[in-house]
MIPA-769912 format. One record per residue (C-alpha): x, y, z. Coordinates in steps of 0.25 Angstrom, whole numbers, plus 5000, padded with zeros to 4 digits. Layout:
XYZ/...
// end
This chain:
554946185458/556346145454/556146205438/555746315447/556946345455/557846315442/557146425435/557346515448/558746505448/558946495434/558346645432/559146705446/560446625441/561646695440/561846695426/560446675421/559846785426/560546865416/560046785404/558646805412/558846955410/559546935396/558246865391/557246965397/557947075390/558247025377/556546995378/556247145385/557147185371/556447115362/555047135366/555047265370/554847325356/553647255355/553047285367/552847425363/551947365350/550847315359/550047435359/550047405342/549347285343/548347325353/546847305350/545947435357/544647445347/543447365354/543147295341/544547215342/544047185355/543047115353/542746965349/542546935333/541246865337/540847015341/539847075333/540347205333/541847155329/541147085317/540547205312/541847285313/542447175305/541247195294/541347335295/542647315290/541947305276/541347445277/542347555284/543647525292/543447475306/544447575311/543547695310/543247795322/542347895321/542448035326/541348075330/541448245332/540348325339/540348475338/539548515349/539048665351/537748655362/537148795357/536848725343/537748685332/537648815320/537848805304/539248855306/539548725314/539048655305/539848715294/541148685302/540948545305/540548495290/541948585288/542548495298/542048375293/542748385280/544048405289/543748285295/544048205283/545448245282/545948195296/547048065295/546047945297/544748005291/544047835287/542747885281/541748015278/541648095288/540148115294/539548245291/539048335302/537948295310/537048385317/536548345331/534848355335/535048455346/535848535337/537048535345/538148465339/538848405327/539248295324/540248215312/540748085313/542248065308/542747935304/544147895308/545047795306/545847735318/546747625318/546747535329/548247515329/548447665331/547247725339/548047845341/547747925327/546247935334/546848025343/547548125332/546248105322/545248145333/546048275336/545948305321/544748315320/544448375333/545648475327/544748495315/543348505321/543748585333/544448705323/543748845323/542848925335/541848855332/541048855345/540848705342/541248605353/541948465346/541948315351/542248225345/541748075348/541647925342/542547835343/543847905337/543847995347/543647885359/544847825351/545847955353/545347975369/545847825371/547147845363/547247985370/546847935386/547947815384/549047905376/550147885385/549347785393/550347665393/551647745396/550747825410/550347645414/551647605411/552047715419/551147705433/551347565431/552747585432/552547675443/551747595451/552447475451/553747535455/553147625468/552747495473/553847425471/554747525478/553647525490/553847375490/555047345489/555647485495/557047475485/557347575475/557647475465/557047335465/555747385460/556547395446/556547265443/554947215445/554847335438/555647325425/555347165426/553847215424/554147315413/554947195405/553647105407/552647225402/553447255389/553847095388/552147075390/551747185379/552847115369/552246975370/550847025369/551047115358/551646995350/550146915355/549447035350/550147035337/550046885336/549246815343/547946895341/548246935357/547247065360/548147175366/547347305371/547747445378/547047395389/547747265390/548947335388/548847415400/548347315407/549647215405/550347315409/549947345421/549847195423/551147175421/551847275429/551047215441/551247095439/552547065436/552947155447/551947065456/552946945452/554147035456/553547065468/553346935472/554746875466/555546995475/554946955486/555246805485/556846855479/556846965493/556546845502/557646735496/558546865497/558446845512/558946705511/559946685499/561146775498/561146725482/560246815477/560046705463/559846605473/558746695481/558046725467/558046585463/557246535478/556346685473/556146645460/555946495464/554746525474/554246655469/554046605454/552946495457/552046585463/552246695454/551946595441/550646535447/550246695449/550646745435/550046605429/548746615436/548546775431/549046745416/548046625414/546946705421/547146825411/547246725399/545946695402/545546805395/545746735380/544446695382/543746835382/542946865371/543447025371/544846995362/545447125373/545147035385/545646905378/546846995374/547047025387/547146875392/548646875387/549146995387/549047005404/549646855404/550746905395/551047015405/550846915416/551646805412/552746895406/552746955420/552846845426/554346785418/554846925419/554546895435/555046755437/556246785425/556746915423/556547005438/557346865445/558446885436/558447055437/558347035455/559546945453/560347025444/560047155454/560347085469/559947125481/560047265482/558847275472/558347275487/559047375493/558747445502/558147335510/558947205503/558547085508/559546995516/560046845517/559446805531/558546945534/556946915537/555646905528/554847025533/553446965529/553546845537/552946935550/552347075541/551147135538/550547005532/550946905541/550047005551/548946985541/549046845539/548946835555/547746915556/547146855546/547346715551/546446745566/545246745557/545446705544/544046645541/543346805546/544646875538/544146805524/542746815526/542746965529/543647005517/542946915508/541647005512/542447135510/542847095497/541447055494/540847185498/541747255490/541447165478/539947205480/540547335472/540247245461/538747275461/539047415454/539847365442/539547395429/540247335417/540147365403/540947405391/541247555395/540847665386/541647755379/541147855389/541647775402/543047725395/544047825398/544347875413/543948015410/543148075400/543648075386/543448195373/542648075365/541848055377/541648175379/541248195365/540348065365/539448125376/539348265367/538948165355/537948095363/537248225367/537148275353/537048135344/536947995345/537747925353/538347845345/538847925333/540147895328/540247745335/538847675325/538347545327/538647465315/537947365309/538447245298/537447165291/537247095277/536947205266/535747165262/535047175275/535647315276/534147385275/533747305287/535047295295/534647475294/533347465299/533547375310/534647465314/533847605313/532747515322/533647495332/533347595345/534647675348/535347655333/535247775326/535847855313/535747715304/536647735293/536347675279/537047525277/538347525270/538347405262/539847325259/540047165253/538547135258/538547185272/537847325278/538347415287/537447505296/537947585307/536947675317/537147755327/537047745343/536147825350/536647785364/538047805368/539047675363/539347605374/538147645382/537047535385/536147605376/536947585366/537247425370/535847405370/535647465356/536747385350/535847275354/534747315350/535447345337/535847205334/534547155338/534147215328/535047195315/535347055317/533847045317/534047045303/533946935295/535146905287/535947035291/536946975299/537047095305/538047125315/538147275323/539647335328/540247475331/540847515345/539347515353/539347365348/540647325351/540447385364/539347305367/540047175361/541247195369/540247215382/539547085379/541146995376/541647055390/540447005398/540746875391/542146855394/541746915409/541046795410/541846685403/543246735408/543046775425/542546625426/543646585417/544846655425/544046615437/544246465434/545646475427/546246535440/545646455449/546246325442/547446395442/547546425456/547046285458/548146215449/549246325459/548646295472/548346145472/547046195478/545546205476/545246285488/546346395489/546046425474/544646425474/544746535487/545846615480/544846655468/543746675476/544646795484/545146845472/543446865465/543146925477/544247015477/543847035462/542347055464/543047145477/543947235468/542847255456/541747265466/542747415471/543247455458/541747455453/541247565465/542347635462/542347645446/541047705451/541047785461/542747835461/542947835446/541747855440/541747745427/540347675423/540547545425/541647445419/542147385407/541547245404/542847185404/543147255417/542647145425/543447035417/544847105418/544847145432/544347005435/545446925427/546447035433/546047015449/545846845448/547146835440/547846955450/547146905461/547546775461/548946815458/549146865473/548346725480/549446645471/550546715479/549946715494/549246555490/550446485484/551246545496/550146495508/550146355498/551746345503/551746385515/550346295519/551446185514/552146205526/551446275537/549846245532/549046345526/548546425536/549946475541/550346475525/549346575524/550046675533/551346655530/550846665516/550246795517/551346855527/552446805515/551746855503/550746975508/551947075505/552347045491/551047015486/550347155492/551647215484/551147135472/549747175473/550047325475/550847315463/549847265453/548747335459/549647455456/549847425442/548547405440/547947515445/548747605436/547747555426/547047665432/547747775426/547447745411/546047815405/545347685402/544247655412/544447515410/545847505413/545647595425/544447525429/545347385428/546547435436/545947485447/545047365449/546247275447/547047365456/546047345468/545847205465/547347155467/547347245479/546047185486/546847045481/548247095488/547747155501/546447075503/546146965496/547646885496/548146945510/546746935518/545746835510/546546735505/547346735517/546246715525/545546605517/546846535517/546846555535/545446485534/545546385523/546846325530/547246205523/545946165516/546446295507/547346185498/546246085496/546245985489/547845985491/548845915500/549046025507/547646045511/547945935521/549046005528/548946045542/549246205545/550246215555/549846295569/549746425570/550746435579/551846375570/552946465562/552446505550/553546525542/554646425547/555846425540/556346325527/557446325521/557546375507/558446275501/559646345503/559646315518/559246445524/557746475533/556746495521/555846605526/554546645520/554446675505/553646795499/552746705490/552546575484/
// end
């Protein structure tokens, strides 16, 4: 505790906390450049997803042998429902030969097919895009709608496959990161001048948390570049949003601790020093417990979802020094009328000591035992939403918020064609079982359009067609039909890829790391919580609140996915994320409110230290909650059902953890488990003192004046 106070009055020194704001400048400087480089080293094709061991990734690896892996079909559909003529016949072999002059043309492009019903055309168009520059999608897939949509033809155009999924995402997210950024921004400042009612002390949590975010990206675009780290868009977002929320949190919480020594030090280094010395424990254990929950997920399978793992404990720990180091130094520099208009005065009263959750506490404490049982059935009941969740890997169809041209132009495909023209199943096997590898593939219901084997340094390659819609379960279930029947063959080695494939791979990697990483997390934070707490009990209590308030918040976002938004079903990541997010969030919270009934049980016995626990730190800790909900919930906003689906799940989560779980359950539990709550400590042994006794009496500070109440531990 004494390094601790050393460093507390090292950053709020008089002269120190200008090399503290020197140093954070000259990094803010440095790194800023290479913040904006991030988005370059981002991986967003499924196949870099995926794990090596993958069969689909190994055959995008062979088919690196036959045609470059960084082709994209077009797949355009002219569409006239009275019958296609000769003449559009004519113009679309005219178009076709225009096709192969757009920028990016990487093979033969398909001539026109005829559909059965007579009412449609279709041509494939190989494409080139670059994963490190998705954009050119975008321009290549108005070329050649520019070209095929020329003349009065009558003809209706779509255009389908994967190039033109490609340009939707790049055109659903152009702008994307400036409109979250933005909100984000947004959000976090209208809370903050609701909270704290001054036109200016939300400044600094607010630039604190822009310095964490652009000093997060930096280190993490160095991890991406070299250390093999996997940075996503979706990760991306999602560190953003993270940090915003929580480094403001650990403002929150640090303010609030620097308001109260206000009250009682007229030096406002020496009030940020006592801050900083009683605030920083709690906020380290918090941010420690979520960055080693998150780092768990370096044992996913699914290289997004181990990529993941660091970049939100980047965001987090980088949060956290900007916290503890840099805002200090800035609340310092500015004084007290950063407060204004209500500054807080040497000598003036702590407010929360008799508020709103003191009341609570108060309440709750008549009937504690009834008070936990009936919330823990509410939550239940709500987690029985549960029953309705579907997860799997979305299809194309259910990936964006609203409809988009390519899926649009998939379902006129469908209607006319097989479904899965332009996105093949592709098989890779030894060259001399080529002949067989065919036939098995022909004689595999729901495969159909076989093409003949292209044979390159002794292996075979043979693609085929879906009839069901890729991503659908028809078209799962033929995947494994398909390799039923090709590694059937004796000395093939076969091994079959392509997008339907690696959909079903990545289903099958998520459900595994569902099951080895929520136990994993489970246990890790439980240890953890053990290790802070010197407890069995109070920790063991802890997670159970916050799964039922997980199982709570899914249980509500899955009816109303369904019946308010309208999506089918969930990612099979969805579970995972929402679930290492809530425990890690969760817990974040109970740190706050158990550390600080630990310190005051020290004094006055559990039971009263959980009133005067909640009455101290319910304020702040709502603020913080409302905050990161908030951020999170402008997940929202962006086209991806995933994210949306994520942030509002989160959102609720922290808010059933802000408003029930920490201020009524945990609360109560702590009321009916008295002192036994600390077992196997010492302090399980300690006597509460009587009901009737002051609750907070008042200690001196060190510096000779009546301590009263902090805001947290």
């Amino acid at each position: 505790m004494e390094r601790v106070a050393g460093v507390a009055r090292l950053i709020s020194g008089r002269r120190t906390k200008w090399i503290v704001l020197g140093v954070w400048l000259v990094l803010f400087m440095g790194l800023s450049p290479l913040s904006g480089e991030l988005t370059g080293v981002q991986k967003n094709d499924i196949a870099q997803w995926l794990p090596g061991s993958a069969e689909s990734t190994q055959v995008v690896e062979l088919q690196k042998q036959f045609q470059p892996t960084e082709v994209a079909p077009a797949v355009v559909v002219y569409e006239r429902p009275s019958g296609t003529t000769p003449v559009d016949l004519e113009k679309v072999k005219a178009d076709v030969a225009k096709f192969a002059g757009v920028d990016g043309i990487a093979g033969e492009v398909s001539p026109p097919v005829e559909a059965k019903d007579g009412q449609a055309l279709q041509v494939v168009v190989p494409v080139k895009v670059t994963t490190d520059d998705p954009a050119k999608a975008l321009d290549r897939v108005k070329a050649i709608r520019a070209i095929a949509s020329a003349g009065d033809t009558g003809l209706t155009v779509h255009i389908a496959g994967p190039l033109a999924f490609t340009a939707d995402n790049v055109s659903a997210f152009e702008g994307a990161d400036f409109t979250l950024m933005f909100a984000t921004v947004l959000v976090v400042v209208v809370l903050l001048l609701v909270i704290y009612r001054s036109p200016v002390l939300w400044l600094l949590p607010v630039i604190s948390a822009m310095i964490a975010l652009v000093t997060s990206e930096a280190v993490i675009y160095l991890l991406a570049k070299n250390a093999g780290v996997t940075a996503t868009g979706e990760s991306s977002s999602i560190l953003t949003v993270l940090v915003f929320g929580a480094t403001t949190d650990y403002a929150l919480l640090l303010i609030a601790r620097y308001r109260e020594a206000l009250r009682r030090h007229e030096d406002r280094h020496a009030a940020m020093a006592v801050a900083l010395r009683r605030a920083a424990p709690a906020i380290v254990a918090s941010a420690a417990t979520v960055a080693i929950g998150m780092l768990c997920l370096l044992f996913a399978d699914m290289n997004s979802t181990s990529g993941l793992g660091p970049v939100a404990a980047v965001g987090i720990a980088v949060g956290l020094l900007v916290a503890v180091t840099l805002l200090p130094a800035l609340l310092v520099i500015c004084g007290r009328w950063l407060f204004w208009p209500k500054k807080p005065q040497v000598g003036s009263a702590e407010p929360s000591v008799h508020g709103i959750w003191a009341r609570l506490g108060e309440r709750i404490a008549r009937r504690p035992r009834t008070v936990w049982i009936g919330t823990a059935l509410v939550l239940g009941v709500m987690a029985l939403g549960l029953t309705q969740l579907n997860v799997r890997i979305l299809s194309a169809e259910d990936t964006f918020v609203t409809e988009q041209p390519s899926i649009s132009a998939m379902k006129v495909l469908s209607k006319h064609f097989p479904a899965g023209s332009g996105e093949p199943v592709v098989v890779v096997g030894k060259a001399d079982s080529a002949a067989a590898l065919k036939a098995g593939i022909s004689g595999t219901a729901g495969v159909v359009d076989v093409t003949e084997p292209v044979v390159k340094n002794g292996l075979a390659l043979i693609e085929g067609t879906l009839q069901a819609q890729p991503g659908s379960a028809a078209a799962d279930d033929t995947i494994v039909r398909l390799r039923a029947a090709v590694h059937a063959v004796a000395g093939a080695d076969a091994k079959v890829g392509g997008p339907t494939a690696m959909s079903l791979d990545m289903d099958r990697a998520t459900k595994h790391d569902n099951r080895l990483i929520i136990p994993l997390v489970l246990v890790v934070v439980l240890l953890i919580l053990c290790v802070l707490l010197r407890s069995i009990v109070a920790p063991l209590l802890l997670m159970a609140t916050v799964v039922l308030s997980f199982g709570a918040a899914l249980g509500i976002s899955t009816l109303v996915f369904e019946h308010v938004f309208g999506f089918n079903g969930v990612d099979s990541s969805f579970p995972l994320y929402v679930f290492v997010f809530l425990v890690a969030l969760g817990i974040d919270y109970n740190i706050f409110l158990v550390t600080r009934v630990r310190e005051e049980a020290l004094r006055i016995g559990t039971r009263r230290g959980a009133l005067v626990g909640l009455a101290v730190t319910g304020g702040v800790i709502t603020s913080a909650g409302l905050v990161l909900a908030a951020t999170f919930g402008v997940l929202a906003s962006l086209p991806l059902v995933f994210l949306a689906e994520m942030g509002f799940a989160v959102a609720l989560g922290v808010l059933l953890d802000t408003f029930i779980v920490r201020s009524v359950l945990v609360t109560a539990l702590s009321l009916d488990a008295g002192r036994h709550l600390w077992w196997p400590s010492k302090l399980a042994a300690k006597a509460d003192v009587p009901e009737d006794a002051d609750p907070v009496p008042a200690q001196a500070d060190g510096q000779g004046t009546p301590r009263q109440p902090d805001l947290v531990s």
